[in-house]
N, CA, C and O atoms as a GROMACS GRO file, in nm:
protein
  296
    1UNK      N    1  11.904  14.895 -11.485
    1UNK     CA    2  11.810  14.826 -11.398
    1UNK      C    3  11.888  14.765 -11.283
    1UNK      O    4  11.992  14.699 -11.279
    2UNK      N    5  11.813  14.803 -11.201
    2UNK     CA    6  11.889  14.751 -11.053
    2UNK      C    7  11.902  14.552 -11.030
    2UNK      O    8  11.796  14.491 -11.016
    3UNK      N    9  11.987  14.503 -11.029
    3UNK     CA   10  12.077  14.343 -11.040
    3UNK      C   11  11.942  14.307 -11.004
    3UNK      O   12  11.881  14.244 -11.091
    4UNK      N   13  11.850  14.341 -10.847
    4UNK     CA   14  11.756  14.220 -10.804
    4UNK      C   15  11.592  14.217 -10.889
    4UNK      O   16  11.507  14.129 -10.907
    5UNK      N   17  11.606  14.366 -10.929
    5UNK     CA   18  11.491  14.381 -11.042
    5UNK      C   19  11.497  14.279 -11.180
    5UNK      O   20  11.400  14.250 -11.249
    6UNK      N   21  11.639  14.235 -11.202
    6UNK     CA   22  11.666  14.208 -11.328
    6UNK      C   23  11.640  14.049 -11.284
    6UNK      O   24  11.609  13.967 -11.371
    7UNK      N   25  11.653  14.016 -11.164
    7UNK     CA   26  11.687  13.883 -11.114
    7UNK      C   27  11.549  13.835 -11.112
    7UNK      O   28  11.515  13.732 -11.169
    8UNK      N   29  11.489  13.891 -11.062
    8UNK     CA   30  11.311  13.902 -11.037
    8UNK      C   31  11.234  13.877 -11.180
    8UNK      O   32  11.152  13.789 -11.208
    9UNK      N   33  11.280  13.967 -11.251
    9UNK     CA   34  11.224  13.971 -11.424
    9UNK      C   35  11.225  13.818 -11.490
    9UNK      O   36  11.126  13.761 -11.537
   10UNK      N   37  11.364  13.765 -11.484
   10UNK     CA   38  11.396  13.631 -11.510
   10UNK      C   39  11.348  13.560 -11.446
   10UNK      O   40  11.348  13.452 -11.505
   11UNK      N   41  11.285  13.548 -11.319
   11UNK     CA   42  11.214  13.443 -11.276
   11UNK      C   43  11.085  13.444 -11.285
   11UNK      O   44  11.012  13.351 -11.250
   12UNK      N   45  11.052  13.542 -11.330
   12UNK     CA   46  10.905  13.570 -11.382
   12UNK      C   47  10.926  13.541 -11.553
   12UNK      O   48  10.815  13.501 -11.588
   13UNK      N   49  10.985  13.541 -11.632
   13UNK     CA   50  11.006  13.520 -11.765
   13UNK      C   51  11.035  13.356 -11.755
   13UNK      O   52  11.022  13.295 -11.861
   14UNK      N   53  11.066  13.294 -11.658
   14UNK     CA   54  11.061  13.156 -11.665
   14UNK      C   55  10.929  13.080 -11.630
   14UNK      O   56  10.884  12.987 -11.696
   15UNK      N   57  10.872  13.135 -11.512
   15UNK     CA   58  10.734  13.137 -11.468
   15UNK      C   59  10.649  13.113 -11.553
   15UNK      O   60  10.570  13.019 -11.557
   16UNK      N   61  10.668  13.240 -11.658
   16UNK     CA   62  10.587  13.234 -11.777
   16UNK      C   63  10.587  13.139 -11.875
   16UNK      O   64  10.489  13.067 -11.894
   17UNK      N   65  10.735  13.129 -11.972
   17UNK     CA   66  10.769  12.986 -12.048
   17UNK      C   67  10.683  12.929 -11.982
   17UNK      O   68  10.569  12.925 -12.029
   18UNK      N   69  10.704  12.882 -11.882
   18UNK     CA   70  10.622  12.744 -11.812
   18UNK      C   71  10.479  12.728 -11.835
   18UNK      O   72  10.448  12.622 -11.890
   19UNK      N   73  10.376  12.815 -11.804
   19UNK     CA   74  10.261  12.832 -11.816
   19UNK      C   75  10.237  12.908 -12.004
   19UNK      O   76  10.144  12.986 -12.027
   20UNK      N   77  10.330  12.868 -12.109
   20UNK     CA   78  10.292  12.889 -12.177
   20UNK      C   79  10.278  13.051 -12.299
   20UNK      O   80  10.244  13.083 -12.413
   21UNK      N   81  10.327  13.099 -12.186
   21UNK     CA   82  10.298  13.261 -12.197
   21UNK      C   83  10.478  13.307 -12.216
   21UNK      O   84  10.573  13.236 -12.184
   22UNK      N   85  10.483  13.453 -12.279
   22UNK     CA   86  10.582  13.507 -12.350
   22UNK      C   87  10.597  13.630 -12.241
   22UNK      O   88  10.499  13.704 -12.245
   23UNK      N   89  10.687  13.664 -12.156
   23UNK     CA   90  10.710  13.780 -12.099
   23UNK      C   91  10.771  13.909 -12.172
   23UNK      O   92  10.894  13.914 -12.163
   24UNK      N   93  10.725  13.990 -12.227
   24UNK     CA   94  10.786  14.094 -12.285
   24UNK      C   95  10.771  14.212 -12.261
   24UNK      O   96  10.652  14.244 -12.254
   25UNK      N   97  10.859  14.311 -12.240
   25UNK     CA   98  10.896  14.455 -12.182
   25UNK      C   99  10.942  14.526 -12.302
   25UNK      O  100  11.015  14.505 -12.399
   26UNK      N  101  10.871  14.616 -12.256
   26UNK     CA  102  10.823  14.779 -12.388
   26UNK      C  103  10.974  14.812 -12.401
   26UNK      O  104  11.056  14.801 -12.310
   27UNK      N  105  11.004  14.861 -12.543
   27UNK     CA  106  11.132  14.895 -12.584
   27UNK      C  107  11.165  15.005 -12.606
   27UNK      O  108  11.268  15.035 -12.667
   28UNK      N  109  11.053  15.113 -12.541
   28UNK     CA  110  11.022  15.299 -12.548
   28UNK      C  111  11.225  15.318 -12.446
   28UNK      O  112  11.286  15.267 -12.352
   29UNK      N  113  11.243  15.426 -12.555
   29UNK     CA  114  11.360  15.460 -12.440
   29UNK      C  115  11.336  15.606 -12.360
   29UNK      O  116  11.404  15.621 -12.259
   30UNK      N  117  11.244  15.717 -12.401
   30UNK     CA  118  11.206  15.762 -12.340
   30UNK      C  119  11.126  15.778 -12.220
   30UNK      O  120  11.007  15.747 -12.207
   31UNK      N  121  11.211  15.834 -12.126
   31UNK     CA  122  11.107  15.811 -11.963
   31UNK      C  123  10.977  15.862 -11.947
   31UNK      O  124  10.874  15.836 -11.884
   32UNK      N  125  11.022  15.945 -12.029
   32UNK     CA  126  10.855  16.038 -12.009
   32UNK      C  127  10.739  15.954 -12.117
   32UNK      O  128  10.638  16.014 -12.155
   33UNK      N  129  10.764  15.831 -12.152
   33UNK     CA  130  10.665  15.766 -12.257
   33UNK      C  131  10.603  15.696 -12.166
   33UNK      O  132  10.674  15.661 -12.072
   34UNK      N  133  10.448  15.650 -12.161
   34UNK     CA  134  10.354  15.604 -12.111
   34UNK      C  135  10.415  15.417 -12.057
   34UNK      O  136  10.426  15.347 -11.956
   35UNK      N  137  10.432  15.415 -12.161
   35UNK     CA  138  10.490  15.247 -12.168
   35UNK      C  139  10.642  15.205 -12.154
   35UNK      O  140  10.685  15.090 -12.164
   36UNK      N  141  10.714  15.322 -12.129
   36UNK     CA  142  10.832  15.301 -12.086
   36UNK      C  143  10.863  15.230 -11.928
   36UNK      O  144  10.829  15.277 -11.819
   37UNK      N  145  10.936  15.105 -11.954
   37UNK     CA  146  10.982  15.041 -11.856
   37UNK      C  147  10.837  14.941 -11.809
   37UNK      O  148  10.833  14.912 -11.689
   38UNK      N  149  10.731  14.893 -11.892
   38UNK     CA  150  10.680  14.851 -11.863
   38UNK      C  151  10.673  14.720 -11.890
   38UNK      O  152  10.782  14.671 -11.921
   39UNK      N  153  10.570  14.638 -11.890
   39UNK     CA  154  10.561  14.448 -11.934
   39UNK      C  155  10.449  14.464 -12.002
   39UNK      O  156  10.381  14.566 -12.017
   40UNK      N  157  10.429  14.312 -12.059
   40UNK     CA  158  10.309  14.250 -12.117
   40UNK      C  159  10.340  14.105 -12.098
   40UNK      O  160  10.454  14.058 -12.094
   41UNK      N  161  10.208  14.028 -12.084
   41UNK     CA  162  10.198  13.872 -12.138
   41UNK      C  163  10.111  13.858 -12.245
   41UNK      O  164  10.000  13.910 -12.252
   42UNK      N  165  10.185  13.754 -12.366
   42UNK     CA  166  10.153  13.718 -12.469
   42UNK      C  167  10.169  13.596 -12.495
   42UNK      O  168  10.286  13.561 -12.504
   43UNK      N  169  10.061  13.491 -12.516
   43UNK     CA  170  10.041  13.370 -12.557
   43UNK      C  171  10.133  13.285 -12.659
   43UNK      O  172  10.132  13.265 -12.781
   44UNK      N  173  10.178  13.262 -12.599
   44UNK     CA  174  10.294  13.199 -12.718
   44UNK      C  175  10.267  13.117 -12.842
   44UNK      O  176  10.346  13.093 -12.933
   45UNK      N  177  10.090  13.061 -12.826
   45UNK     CA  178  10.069  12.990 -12.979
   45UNK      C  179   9.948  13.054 -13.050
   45UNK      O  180   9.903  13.029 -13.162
   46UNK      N  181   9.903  13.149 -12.949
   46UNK     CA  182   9.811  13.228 -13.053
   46UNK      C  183   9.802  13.354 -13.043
   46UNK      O  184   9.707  13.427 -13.072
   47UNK      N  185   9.968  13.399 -12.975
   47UNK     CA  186   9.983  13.566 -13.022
   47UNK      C  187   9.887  13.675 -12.975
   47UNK      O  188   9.891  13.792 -13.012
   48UNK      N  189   9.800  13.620 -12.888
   48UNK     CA  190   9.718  13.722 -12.820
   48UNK      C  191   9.764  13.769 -12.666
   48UNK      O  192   9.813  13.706 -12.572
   49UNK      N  193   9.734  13.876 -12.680
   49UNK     CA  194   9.786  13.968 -12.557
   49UNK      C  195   9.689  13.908 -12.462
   49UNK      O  196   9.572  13.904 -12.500
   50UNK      N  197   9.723  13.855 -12.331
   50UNK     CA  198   9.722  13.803 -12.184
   50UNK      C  199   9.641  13.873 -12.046
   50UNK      O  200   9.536  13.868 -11.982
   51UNK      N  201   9.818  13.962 -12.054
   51UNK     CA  202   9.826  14.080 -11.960
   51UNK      C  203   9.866  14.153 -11.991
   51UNK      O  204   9.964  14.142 -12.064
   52UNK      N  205   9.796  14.319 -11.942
   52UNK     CA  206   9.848  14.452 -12.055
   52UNK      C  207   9.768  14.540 -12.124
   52UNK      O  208   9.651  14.505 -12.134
   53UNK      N  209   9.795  14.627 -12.165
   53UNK     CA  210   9.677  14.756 -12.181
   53UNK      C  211   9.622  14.706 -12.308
   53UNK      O  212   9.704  14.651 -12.380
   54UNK      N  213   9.544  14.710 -12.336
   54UNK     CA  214   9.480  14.657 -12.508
   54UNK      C  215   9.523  14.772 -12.611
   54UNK      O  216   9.547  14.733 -12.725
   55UNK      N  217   9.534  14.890 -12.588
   55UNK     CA  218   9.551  15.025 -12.660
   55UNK      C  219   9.713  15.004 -12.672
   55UNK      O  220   9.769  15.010 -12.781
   56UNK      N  221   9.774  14.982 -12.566
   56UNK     CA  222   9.909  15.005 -12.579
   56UNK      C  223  10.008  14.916 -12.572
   56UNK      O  224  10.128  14.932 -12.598
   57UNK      N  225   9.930  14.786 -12.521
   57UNK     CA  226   9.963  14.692 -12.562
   57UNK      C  227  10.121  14.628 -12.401
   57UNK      O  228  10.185  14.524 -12.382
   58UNK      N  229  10.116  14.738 -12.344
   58UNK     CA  230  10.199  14.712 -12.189
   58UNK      C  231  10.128  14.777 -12.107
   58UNK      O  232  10.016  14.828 -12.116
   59UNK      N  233  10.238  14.766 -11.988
   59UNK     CA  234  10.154  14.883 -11.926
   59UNK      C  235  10.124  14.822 -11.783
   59UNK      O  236  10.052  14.867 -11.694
   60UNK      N  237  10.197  14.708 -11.789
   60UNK     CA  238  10.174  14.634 -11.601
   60UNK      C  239  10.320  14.663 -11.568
   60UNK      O  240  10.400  14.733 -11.630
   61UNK      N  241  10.337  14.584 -11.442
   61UNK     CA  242  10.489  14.630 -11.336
   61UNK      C  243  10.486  14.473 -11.319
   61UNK      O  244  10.413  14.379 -11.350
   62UNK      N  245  10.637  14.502 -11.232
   62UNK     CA  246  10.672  14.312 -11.223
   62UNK      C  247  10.553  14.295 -11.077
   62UNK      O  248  10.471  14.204 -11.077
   63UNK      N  249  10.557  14.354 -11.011
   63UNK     CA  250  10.382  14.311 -10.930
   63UNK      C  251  10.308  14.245 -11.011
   63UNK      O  252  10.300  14.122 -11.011
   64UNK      N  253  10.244  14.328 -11.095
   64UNK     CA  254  10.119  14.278 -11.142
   64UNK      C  255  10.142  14.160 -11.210
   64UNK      O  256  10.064  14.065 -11.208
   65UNK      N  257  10.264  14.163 -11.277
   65UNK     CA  258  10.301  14.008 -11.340
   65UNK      C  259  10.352  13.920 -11.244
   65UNK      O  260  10.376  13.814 -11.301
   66UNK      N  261  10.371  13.917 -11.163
   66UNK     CA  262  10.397  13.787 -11.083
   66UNK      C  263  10.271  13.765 -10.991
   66UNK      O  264  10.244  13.654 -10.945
   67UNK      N  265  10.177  13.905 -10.963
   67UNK     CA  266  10.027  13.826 -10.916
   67UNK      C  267   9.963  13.792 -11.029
   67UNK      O  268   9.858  13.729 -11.017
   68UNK      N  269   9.997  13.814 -11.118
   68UNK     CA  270   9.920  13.678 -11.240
   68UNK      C  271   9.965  13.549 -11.244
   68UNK      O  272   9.891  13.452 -11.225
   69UNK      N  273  10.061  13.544 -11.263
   69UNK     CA  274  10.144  13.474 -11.271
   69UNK      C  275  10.142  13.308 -11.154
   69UNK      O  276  10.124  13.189 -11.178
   70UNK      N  277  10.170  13.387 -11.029
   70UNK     CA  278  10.120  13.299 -10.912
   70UNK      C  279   9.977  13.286 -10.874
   70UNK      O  280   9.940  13.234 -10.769
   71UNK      N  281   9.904  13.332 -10.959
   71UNK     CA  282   9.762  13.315 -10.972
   71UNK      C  283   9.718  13.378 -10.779
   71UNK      O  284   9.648  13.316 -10.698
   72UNK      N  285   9.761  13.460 -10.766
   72UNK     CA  286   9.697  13.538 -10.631
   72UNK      C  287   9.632  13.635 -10.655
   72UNK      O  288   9.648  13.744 -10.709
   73UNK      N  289   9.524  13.558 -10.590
   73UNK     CA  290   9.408  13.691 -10.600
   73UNK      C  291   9.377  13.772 -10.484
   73UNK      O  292   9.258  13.804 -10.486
   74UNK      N  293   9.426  13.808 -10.404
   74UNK     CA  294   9.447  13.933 -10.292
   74UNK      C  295   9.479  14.031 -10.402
   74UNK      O  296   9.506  14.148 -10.375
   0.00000   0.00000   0.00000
């Protein structure tokens, strides 16, 4: 993963702590897998998925998690 992607991830994984929520990225190592290289948000006290495919359970990009995140709705 490219240094500013990784830099970006962590400030969105802190973002999250903050508001409560668990940042976690799919652990598929195959590229050609649906959910490879992807995210989810998960509630940290009641374990329910946030943000993220319901079937697969990831499935957003660091976009979509940081417009949740910063609550922008554009």
């Amino acid at each position: 993963m490219p240094r500013d992607n990784q830099v970006r991830e962590n400030r969105l994984r802190r973002m999250a702590d903050r508001q409560g929520l668990r940042l976690e990225k799919s652990r598929r190592r195959d590229p050609q897998a649906l959910t490879f290289g992807t995210y989810r948000l998960v509630d940290l006290y009641t374990n329910n998925l946030v943000l993220g495919d319901r079937e697969r359970g990831f499935g957003c990009d660091l976009d979509e998690l940081e417009k949740y995140l910063t609550g922008d709705k554009s």
